[in-house]
C-alpha positions in Angstrom: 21.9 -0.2 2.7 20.4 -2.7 0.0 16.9 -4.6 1.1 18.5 -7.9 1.6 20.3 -6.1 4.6 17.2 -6.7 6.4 17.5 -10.7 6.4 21.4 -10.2 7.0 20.8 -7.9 9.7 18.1 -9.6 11.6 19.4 -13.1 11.3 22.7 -11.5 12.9 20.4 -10.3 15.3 18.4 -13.4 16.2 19.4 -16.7 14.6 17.2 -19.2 16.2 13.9 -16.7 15.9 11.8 -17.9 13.7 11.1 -15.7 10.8 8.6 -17.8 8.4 5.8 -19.7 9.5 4.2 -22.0 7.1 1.7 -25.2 7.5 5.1 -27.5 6.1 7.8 -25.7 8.2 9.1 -23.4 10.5 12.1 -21.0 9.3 14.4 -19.4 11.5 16.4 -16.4 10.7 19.7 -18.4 10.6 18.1 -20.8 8.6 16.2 -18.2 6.4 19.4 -16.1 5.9 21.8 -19.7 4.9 19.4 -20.9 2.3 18.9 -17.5 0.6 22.4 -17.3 -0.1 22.6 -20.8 -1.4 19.9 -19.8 -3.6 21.7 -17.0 -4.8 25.1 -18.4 -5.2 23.0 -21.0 -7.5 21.6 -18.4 -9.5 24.8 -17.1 -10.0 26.3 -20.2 -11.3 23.2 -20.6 -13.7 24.3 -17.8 -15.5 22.4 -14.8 -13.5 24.2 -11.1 -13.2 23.8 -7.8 -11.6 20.7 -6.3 -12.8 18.8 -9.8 -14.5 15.7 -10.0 -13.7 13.8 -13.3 -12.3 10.5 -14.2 -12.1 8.9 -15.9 -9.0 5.9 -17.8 -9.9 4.4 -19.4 -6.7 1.6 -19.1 -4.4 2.3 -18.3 -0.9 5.5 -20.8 0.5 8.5 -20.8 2.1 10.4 -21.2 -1.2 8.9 -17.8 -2.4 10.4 -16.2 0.3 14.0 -17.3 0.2 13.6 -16.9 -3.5 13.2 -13.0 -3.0 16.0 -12.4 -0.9 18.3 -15.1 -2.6 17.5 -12.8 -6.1 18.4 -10.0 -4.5 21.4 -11.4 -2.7 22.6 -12.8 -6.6 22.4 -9.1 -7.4 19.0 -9.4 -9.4 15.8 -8.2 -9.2 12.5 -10.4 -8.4 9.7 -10.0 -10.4 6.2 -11.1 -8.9 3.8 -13.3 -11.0 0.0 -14.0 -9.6 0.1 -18.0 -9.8 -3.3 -18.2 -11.0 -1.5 -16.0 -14.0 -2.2 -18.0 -17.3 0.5 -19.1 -19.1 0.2 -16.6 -22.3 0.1 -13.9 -19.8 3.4 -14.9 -17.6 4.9 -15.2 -21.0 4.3 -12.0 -21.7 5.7 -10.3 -18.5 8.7 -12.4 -18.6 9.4 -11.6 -22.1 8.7 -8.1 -21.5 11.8 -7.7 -18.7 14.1 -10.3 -20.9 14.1 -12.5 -17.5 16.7 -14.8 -17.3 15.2 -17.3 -14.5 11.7 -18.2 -13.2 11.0 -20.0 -10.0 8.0 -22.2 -10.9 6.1 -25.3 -8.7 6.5 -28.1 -10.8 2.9 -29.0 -11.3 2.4 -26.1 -13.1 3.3 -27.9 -16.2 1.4 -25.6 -18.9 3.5 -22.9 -17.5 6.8 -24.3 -17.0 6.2 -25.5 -20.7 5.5 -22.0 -21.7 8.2 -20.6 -20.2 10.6 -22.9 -21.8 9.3 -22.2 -25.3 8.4 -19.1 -26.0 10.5 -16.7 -23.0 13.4 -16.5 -25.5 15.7 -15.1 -22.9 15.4 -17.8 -20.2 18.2 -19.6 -18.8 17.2 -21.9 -16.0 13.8 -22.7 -13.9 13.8 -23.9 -10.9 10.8 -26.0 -10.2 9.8 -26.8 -6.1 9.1 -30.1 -6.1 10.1 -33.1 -7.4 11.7 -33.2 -11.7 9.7 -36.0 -13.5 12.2 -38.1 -15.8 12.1 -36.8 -19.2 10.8 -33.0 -18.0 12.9 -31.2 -20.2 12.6 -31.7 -24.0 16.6 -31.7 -26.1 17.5 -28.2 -26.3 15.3 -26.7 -24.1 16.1 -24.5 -20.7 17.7 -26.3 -18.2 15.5 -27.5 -15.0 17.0 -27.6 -11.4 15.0 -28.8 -8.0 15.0 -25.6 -5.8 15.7 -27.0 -2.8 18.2 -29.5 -4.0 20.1 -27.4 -6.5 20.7 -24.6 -3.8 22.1 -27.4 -0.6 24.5 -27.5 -3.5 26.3 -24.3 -2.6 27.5 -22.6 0.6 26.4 -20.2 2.8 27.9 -17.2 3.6 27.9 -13.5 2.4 25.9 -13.0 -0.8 27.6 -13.4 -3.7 27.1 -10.1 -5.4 27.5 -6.7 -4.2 24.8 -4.0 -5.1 24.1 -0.1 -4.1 20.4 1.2 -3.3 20.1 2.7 -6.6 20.2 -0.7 -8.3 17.6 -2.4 -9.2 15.4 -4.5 -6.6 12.4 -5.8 -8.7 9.6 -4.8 -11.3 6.0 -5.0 -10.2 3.5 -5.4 -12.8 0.4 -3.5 -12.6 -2.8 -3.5 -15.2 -2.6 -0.7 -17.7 -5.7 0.9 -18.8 -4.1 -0.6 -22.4 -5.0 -4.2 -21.4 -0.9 -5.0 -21.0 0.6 -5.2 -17.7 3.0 -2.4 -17.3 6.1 -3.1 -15.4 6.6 -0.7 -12.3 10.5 -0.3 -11.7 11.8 -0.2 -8.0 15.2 0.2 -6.8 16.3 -0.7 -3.7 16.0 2.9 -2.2 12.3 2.8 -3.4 11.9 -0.5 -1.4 13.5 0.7 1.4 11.8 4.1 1.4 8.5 2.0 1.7 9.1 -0.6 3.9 10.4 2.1 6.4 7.7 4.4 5.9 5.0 1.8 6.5 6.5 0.0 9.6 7.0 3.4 11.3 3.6 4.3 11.6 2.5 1.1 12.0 4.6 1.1 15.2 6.0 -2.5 14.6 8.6 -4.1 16.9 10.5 -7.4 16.7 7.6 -9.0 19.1 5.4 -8.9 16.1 3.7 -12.1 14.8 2.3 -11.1 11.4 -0.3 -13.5 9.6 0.0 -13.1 6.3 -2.5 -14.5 3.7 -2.4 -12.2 0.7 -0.4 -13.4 -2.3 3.2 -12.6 -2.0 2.6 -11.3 -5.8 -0.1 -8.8 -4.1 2.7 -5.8 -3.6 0.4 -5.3 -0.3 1.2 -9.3 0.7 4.8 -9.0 -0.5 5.6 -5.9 2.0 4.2 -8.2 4.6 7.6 -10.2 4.3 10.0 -7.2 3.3 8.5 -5.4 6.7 8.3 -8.3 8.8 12.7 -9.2 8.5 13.4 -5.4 8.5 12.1 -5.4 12.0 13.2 -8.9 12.9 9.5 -10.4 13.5 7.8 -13.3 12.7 5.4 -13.8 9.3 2.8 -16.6 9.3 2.3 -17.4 5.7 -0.6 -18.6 4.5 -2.1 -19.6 1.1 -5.1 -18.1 1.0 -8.1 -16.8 3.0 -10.2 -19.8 1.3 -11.1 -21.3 4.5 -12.0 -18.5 7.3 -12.4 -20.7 10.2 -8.9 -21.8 9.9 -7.2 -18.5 9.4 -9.3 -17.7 12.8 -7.7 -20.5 14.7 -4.2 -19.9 13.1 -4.3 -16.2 14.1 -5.0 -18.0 18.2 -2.9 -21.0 17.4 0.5 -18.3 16.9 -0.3 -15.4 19.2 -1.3 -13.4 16.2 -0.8 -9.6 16.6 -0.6 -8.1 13.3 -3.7 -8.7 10.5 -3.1 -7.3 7.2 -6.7 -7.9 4.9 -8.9 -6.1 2.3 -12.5 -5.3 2.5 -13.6 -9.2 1.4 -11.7 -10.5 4.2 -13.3 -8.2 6.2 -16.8 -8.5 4.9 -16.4 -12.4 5.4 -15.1 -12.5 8.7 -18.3 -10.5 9.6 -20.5 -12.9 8.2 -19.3 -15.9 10.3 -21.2 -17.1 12.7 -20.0 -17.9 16.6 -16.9 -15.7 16.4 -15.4 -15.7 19.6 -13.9 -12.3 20.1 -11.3 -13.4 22.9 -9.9 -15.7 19.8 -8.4 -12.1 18.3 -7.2 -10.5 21.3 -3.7 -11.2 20.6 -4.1 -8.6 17.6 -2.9 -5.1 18.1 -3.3 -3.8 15.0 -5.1 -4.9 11.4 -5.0 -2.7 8.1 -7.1 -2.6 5.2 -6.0 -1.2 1.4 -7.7 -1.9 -1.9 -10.9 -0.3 -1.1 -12.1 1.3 1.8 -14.1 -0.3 4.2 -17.7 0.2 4.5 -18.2 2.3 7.1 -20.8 0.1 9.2 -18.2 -2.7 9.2 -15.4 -0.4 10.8 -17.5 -0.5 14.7 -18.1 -4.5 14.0 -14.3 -5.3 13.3 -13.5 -2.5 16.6 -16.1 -5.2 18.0 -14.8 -8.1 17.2 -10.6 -6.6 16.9 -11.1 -5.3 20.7 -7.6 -5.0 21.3 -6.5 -3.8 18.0 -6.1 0.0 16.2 -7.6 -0.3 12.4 -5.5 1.5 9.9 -7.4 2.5 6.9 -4.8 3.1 4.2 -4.3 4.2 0.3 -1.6 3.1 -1.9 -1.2 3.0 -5.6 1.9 0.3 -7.1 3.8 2.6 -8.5 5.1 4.1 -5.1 3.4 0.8 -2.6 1.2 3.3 0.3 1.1 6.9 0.0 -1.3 7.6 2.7 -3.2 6.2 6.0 -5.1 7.7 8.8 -4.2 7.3 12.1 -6.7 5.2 14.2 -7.5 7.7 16.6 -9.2 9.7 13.4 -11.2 6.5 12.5 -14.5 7.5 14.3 -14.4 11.0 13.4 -13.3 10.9 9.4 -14.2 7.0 8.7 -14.6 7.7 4.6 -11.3 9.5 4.7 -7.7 7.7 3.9 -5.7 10.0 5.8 -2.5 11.9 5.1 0.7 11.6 3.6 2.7 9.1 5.9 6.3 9.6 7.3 9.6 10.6 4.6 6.7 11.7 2.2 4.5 14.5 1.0 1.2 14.1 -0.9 -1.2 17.0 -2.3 -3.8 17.6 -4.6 -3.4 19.8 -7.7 -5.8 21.1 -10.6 -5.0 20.0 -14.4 -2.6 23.1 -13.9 -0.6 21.5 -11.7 -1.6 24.0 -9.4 -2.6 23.3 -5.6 -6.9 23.0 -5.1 -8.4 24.6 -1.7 -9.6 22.6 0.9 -13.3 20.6 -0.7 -12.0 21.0 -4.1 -11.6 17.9 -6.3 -8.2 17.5 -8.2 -5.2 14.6 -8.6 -3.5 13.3 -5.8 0.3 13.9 -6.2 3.1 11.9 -4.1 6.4 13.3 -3.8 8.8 10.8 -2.0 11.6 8.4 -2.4 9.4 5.6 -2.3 8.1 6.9 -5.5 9.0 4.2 -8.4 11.5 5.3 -11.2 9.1 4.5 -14.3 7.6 1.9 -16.6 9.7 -0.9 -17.6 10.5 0.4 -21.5 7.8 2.4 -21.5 9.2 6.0 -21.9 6.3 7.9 -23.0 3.9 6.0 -20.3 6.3 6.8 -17.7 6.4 10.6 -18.8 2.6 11.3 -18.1 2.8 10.4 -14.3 6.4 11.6 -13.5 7.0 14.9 -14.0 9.0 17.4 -13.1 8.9 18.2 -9.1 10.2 21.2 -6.7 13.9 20.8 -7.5 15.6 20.6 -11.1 17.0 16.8 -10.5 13.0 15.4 -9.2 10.5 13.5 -10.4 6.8 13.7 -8.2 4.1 10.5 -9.0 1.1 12.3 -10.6 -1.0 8.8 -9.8 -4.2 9.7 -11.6 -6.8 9.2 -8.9 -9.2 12.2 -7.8 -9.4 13.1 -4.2 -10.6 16.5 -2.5 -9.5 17.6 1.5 -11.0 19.1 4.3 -10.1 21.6 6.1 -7.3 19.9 7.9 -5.8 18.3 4.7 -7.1 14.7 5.4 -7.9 12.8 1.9 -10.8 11.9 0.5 -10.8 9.5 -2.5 -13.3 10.6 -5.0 -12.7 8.3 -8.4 -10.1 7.0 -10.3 -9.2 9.4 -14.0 -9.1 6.0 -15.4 -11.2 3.3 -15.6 -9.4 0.6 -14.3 -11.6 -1.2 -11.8 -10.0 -2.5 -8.3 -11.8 -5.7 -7.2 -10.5 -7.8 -4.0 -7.8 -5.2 -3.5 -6.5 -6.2 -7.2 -6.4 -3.4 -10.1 -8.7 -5.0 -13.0 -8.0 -3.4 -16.5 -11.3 -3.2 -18.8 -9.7 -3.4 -22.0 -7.8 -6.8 -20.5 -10.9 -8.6 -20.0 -12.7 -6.9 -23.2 -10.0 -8.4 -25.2 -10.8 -12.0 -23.8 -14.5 -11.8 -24.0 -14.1 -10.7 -27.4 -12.6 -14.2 -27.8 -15.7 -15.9 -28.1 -17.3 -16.1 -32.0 -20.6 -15.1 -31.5 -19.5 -12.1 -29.5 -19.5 -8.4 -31.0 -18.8 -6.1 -28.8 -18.0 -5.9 -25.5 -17.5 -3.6 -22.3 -16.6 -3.8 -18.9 -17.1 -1.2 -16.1 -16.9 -1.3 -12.0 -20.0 -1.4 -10.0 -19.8 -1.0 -6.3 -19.7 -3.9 -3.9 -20.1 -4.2 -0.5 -18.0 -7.3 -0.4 -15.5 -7.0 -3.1 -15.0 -2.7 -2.9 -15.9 -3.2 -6.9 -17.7 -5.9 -9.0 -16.6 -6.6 -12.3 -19.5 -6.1 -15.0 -19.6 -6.7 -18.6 -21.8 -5.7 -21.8 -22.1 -7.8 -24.3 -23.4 -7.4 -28.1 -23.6 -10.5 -29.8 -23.5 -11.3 -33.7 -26.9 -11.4 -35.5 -28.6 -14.5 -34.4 -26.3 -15.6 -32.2 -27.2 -17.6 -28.6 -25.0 -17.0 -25.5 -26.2 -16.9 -21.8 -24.0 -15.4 -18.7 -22.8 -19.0 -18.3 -20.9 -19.3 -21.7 -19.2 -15.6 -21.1 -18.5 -16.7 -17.4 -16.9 -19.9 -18.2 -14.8 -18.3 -21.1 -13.4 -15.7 -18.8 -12.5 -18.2 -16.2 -10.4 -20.2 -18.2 -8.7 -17.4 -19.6 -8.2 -15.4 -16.7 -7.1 -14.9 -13.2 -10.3 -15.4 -10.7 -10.7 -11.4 -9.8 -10.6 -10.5 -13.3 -13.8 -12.7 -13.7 -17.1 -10.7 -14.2 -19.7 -11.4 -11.7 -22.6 -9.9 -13.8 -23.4 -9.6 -17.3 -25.7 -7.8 -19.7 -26.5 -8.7 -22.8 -27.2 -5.1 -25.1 -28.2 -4.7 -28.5 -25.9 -1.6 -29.0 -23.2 0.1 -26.7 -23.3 3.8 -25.9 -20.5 5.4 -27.9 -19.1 8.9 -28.4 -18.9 10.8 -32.1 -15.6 9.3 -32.5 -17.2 5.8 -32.3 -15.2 5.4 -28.7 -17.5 3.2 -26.1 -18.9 5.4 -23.5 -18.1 3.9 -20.3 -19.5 5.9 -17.9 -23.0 5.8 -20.2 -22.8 2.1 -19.2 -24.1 2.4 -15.6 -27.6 3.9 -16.9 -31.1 2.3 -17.5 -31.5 -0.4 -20.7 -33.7 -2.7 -21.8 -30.7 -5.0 -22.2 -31.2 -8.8 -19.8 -29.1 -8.3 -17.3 -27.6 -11.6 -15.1 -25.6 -12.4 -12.3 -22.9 -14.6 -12.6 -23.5 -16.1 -9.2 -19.9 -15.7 -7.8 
C-alpha cells in the first residue's frame, strides 16, 4: 500500500461524498480522485520521475490538496513550503532537494521570480490562477495554469507505480543551525502515522474535520492524509484570522472533529457570547505544539461539551509519538501521555540506558513512523538515529527531556536544544539571530523562548548595538517582519550592553532569562 491508496480507495468507496470543503468549492471523492491524476499525468509530461521531488507553495486550497496526491500519484514526493516563506528561504529548500517542480499562486510574483532564477534544477511551475502575458522571461522555466494544464490529461489510474519504501515527501523542520533541515518520509513512514493517529482518535468515515492549520504545518497536513484514509470529509480553511467565522463554519458543516494549538484555544476562550450549543456537533478536538494551560482544559470541556480533548506530543521527524487518552485528562492534565498504537516510546540516560520512574532523561521513539534521516545530511541524521533493539533498526533519539510516573505516562520537561516552539511552529534562534544581525547598527544579538500563556512560547531577542548607535523595538520589529515568517517574529526585545558568554566566548543562552539593567520592550503583537 502507497499513501495515494487512500484517495484511490475511498473515492472507490464513495464517489459523490464530498472529501474537501473550501469557501470556492466543494470536492467530491470522484472528483478529488480524477483531477489528482490529471495532475500527475501533467507532471509527468513536464518532465517529473520516480523519486523528483516538488514543492507546494500555497496556503490552505483545494489546489494544495490535489497537488499532494497528484505528486505522489506522478511517483514523486511533495515537499511543504509555509507560504508566508520568503523567497530567499523557499529558494533554499528547493535548492536543497534539487526540486524539479513548484506549485506556486501566481500573485506571489517575488517568489515565482525566485524560483525561476536561482532553483537551478527547476523544470516547470504551475501557478493557480490566471498567467499574465509576458510572465515568463526568454529562457526561463516554463509556466503552466494548474487547473488548465491538468483538464489537459485523462483520468484514470496514476501514471506511475511506487512501493512503500519510496519516497513520499521531505518535511522541513528548523535546525538549531539556522538552516531548515529536510526530514525524509517514505510512504511506510506516512502510512505508519496516519494509521497510528486515526486509531486512537477513533475516526470513522462520518467525520467532518475543520481544518485551519497550514497544510505546510505537518500537524494541518495529516488533517488531509487522515481525513481520505478514512473516507471523511475536511473543511479547509485558511486561517484562524477571524474566530467568529471559524465558529459559525464549524455549525454551518456539522463539524465533529477540531484540530487546534494552544492560541486557537486561548482565543476562542477570550470571545465573548460563545454559545456552547454552536460546538455540540464536535466529538473530539486535539491540541499539539504546546500543552495547554491547565485552567483552559475545564473551559474548552465547558464550552466542547460533547467532545473528548486529546492532549498530544509529536516531534517532525516521526509526526505524533505520544497522547493521553481523555479519560486521563482530569487526573494527569500536565502529562502528554504514552506511546500510541504500532509504537514504543521510553526515556533513557546519556547512556542510553532506561531512567526509573521521576527521573529526567531523552524521550526515545521506536516505530515505523519514525523518518529515515536528514535530507543530505549524514552526520545530522547520525546523532538522532541510532542503533535500536535488532541489528537492521534505527530508534529516533528526538532530543527533548521528559521524566514518568509511576505508571509510565510522560511528562515533558525541556527541549536539549534551544529551538523555541511558538504557535505550535519550531522557531530556530540562530535563524532569526542571523536576520537581526542584518541591520548596521546591530552587534550582537540573541534570541531565547519565554513562556506564554497564549502562544505556548514568546519569541525574545537581545540586542547589543554598535557604539553610538539609535535603534528602538520598532526598527528590530519591522526588520524581522519583512524578513521573516510572522511566528518567527519577536514579540519583546531588550536592548543590553553586553551578552552573557561562556570561556569559549559562546552566548550563554540560558543566562539570558536573569535580571539586567538592559530596557526591555514589548513588541506589542
Amino acid at each position: 500500500m502507497v499513501v495515494h491508496d487512500f484517495l484511490t480507495r475511498s473515492a472507490r468507496r464513495w464517489p459523490d461524498k464530498e472529501a474537501c470543503i473550501t469557501p470556492e468549492r466543494r470536492l467530491t471523492y470522484a472528483q478529488f480522485d480524477a483531477e489528482a491524476t490529471q495532475f500527475a499525468r501533467a507532471l509527468v509530461d513536464a518532465g517529473i520521475e520516480k523519486g523528483d521531488r516538488v514543492g507546494v507553495f500555497l496556503e490552505n486550497r483545494v489546489e494544495g490538496a490535489i497537488a499532494i496526491f497528484g505528486i505522489l500519484r506522478a511517483g514523486g514526493a511533495f515537499v511543504m513550503i509555509n507560504p508566508t516563506t520568503k523567497p530567499d528561504k523557499a529558494c533554499y529548500i528547493l535548492n536543497d532537494c534539487a526540486a524539479k517542480a513548484a506549485v506556486v499562486p501566481m500573485r506571489a510574483k517575488a517568489a515565482i521570480e525566485a524560483i525561476e532564477n536561482d532553483v537551478a534544477s527547476m523544470r516547470a511551475i504551475f501557478t493557480c490562477g490566471p498567467i499574465p502575458k509576458n510572465a515568463s522571461p526568454s529562457g526561463a522555466v516554463p509556466h503552466f495554469d494548474f487547473t488548465t494544464r491538468a483538464a489537459q490529461f485523462p483520468a484514470g489510474p496514476g501514471p506511475v507505480r511506487c512501493i512503500d519504501m519510496d519516497l513520499a515527501a521531505i518535511i522541513y523542520t528548523s535546525g538549531s543551525t539556522g538552516r531548515p533541515k529536510g526530514v525524509i518520509m517514505t510512504h511506510l513512514n506516512v502510512i505508519s502515522a496516519a494509521t497510528s493517529v486515526s486509531d486512537y482518535l477513533e475516526n470513522v468515515p462520518e467525520d467532518i474535520i475543520l481544518n485551519v492549520l497550514p497544510l505546510s504545518f505537518d500537524y494541518g497536513l495529516y488533517q488531509l492524509l487522515m481525513t481520505v484514509k478514512i473516507g471523511a470529509t475536511l473543511v479547509l480553511e485558511r486561517s484562524f484570522a477571524y474566530p467568529y467565522q471559524i465558529v459559525q463554519r464549524i455549525k454551518d458543516e456539522a463539524v465533529t472533529g477540531f484540530p487546534g494549538v494552544p492560541t486557537m484555544y486561548a482565543m476562542l476562550l477570550q470571545m465573548e457570547q460563545l454559545d456552547p450549543a454552536m460546538f455540540d456537533t464536535v466529538r473530539f478536538i486535539t491540541n499539539t505544539g504546546a500543552a495547554l494551560p491547565v485552567p483552559h482544559i475545564k473551559r474548552l470541556g465547558s464550552l466542547f461539551r460533547n467532545a473528548r480533548i486529546y492532549s498530544m506530543y509529536g516531534v517532525t521527524e516521526s509526526k505524533r509519538c505520544t497522547y493521553l487518552p481523555p479519560e486521563e485528562l482530569e487526573r494527569r492534565p500536565a502529562s502528554v501521555g504514552r506511546g500510541m498504537p504500532n509504537e514504543e516510546v521510553f526515556v533513557v540516560d546519556d547512556d542510553g540506558n532506561p531512567v526509573a520512574p521521576g527521573e529526567v532523561g531523552e524521550l526515545v521513539i521506536r516505530g515505523s513512523n519514525v523518518m529515515q534521516g536528514y535530507w543530505e545530511l549524514p552526520e545530522a541524521t547520525a546523532e538522532v538515529l541510532r542503533p535500536g533493539r535488532y541489528p537492521w533498526e534505527k530508534v529516533l533519539y528526538t532530543g527533548d527531556l521528559f521524566k514518568t510516573d509511576e505508571e509510565g505516562y510522560l511528562y515533558f520537561v525541556s527541549r536539549k536544544d534551544d529551538i523555541i516552539k511558538s504557535r505550535g511552529e519550531k522557531v530556530s534562534p540562530r535563524e532569526v539571530e542571523n536576520v537581526i544581525c542584518e541591520i548596521p547598527q546591530v552587534q550582537q544579538a540573541a534570541v531565547i523562548g519565554i513562556p506564554d500563556e497564549i502562544l505556548g512560547q514568546a519569541v525574545k531577542a537581545f540586542v547589543v548595538l554598535t557604539p553610538g548607535a539609535e535603534l528602538n523595538q520598532r526598527d528590530i520589529i519591522g526588520h524581522c517582519t519583512r524578513r521573516l515568517e510572522s511566528f518567527m517574529v519577536p514579540k519583546v526585545a531588550e536592548f543590553r550592553d553586553d551578552l552573557p558568554k561562556t570561556s569559549s566566548g559562546k552566548v550563554k543562552h540560558k543566562a539570558l532569562g536573569e535580571p539586567d539593567q538592559g530596557k526591555e520592550t514589548s513588541c506589542g503583537q
